[in-house]
N, C-alpha and C positions, 0 to 999 in steps of 0.2 A: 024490562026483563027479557032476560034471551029467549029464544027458542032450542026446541032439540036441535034442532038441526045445526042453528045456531055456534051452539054449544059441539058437537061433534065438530064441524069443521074446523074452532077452535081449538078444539084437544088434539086434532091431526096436523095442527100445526106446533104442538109442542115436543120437543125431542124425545122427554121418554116415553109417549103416546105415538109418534110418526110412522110407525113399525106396524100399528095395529089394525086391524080390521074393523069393517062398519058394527059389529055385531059387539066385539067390544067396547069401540069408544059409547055407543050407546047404552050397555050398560054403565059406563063411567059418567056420561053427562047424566044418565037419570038420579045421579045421587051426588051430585056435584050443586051448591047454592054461590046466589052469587051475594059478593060482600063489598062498600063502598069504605074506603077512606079520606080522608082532609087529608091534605100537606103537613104533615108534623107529627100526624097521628100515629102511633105505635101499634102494629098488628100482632106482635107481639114480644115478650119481655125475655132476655135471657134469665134465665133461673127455674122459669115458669113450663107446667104441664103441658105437653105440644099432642094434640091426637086428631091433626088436619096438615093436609099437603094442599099448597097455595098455589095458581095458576096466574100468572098477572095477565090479565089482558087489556091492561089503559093505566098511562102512568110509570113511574119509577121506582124502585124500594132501595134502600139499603141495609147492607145487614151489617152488624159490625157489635164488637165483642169490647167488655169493658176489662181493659188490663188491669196487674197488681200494683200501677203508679195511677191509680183512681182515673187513666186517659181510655182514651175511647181509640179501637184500632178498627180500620173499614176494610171488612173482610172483604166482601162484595157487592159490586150494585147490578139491578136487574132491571131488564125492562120485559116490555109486553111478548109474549110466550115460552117467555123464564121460568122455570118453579120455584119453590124454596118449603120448606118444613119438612122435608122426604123421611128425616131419621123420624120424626113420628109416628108414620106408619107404621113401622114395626118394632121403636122400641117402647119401655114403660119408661121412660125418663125427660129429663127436664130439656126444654131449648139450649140450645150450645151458644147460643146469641140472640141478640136482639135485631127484629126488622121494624123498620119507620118508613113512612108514604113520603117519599122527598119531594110530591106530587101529588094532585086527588090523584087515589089510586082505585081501580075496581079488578077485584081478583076473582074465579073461579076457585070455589074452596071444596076437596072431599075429605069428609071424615074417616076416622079408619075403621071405625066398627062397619061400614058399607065397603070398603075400599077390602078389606081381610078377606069379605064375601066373594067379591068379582075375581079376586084371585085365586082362591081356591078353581072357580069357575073356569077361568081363562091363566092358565099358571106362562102363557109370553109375559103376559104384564108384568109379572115376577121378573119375569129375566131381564125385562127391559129394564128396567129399574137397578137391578145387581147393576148390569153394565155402568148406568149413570151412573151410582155408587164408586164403581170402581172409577171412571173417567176423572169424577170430582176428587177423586181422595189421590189420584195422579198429577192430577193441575195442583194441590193442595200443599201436598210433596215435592213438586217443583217451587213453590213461592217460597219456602223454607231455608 
């Protein structure tokens, strides 16, 4: 099990976190659990309720989305200080795709009923986030 501190210098090493100050990322690591996968395992299901943003820190994911020829298309693969499930946090809606441990994976996970709190608190985190938002949905639009 990590430590805070641990876990802080962890989250300052992830891009929409690197911006932030000690005062934040510690409220972030304090509501942050850690979660283990097997190789094969499914962290979670496109179709399915998302209300947790993922931190990989060991291991690889991929995420990839099932087309309307029943195949499988590989949106993206991540490694260790990646995130992934972000539109959870603020929306009420389903995963847009499926992530799998292409690897034992162990990820840093925040929920969003904790995650909703520190923001109101600290409204950078907010903005750091839009930013990511906007960058992904730019790279997203260039693969198109």
């Amino acid at each position: 099990m990590l430590s805070t501190v641990e876990k802080v210098i962890l989250l300052k090493k992830v891009p929409i976190f690197e911006n932030l100050g000690g005062e934040e990322l510690l409220s972030i690591s304090d509501i942050t659990q850690e979660k283990d996968y097997k190789k094969g395992e499914n962290i979670f299901y496109e179709g399915t309720l998302g209300y947790e943003l993922y931190i990989l820190i060991q291991g690889s994911i991929e995420i990839s989305k099932k087309m309307s020829n029943n195949t499988k298309k590989v949106i993206a693969t991540f490694y260790p200080y990646d995130y992934f499930g972000e539109m959870s946090l603020f929306e009420d809606s389903t995963h847009s795709a499926t992530a799998i441990a292409l690897e034992n994976v162990k990820c840093l996970v925040i929920p969003r009923e904790g995650f909703i709190d520190i923001c109101y608190e600290y409204p950078a985190i907010t903005l750091e986030i839009i930013k990511t938002f906007s960058r992904r949905l730019r790279e997203t639009t260039q693969k198109l």
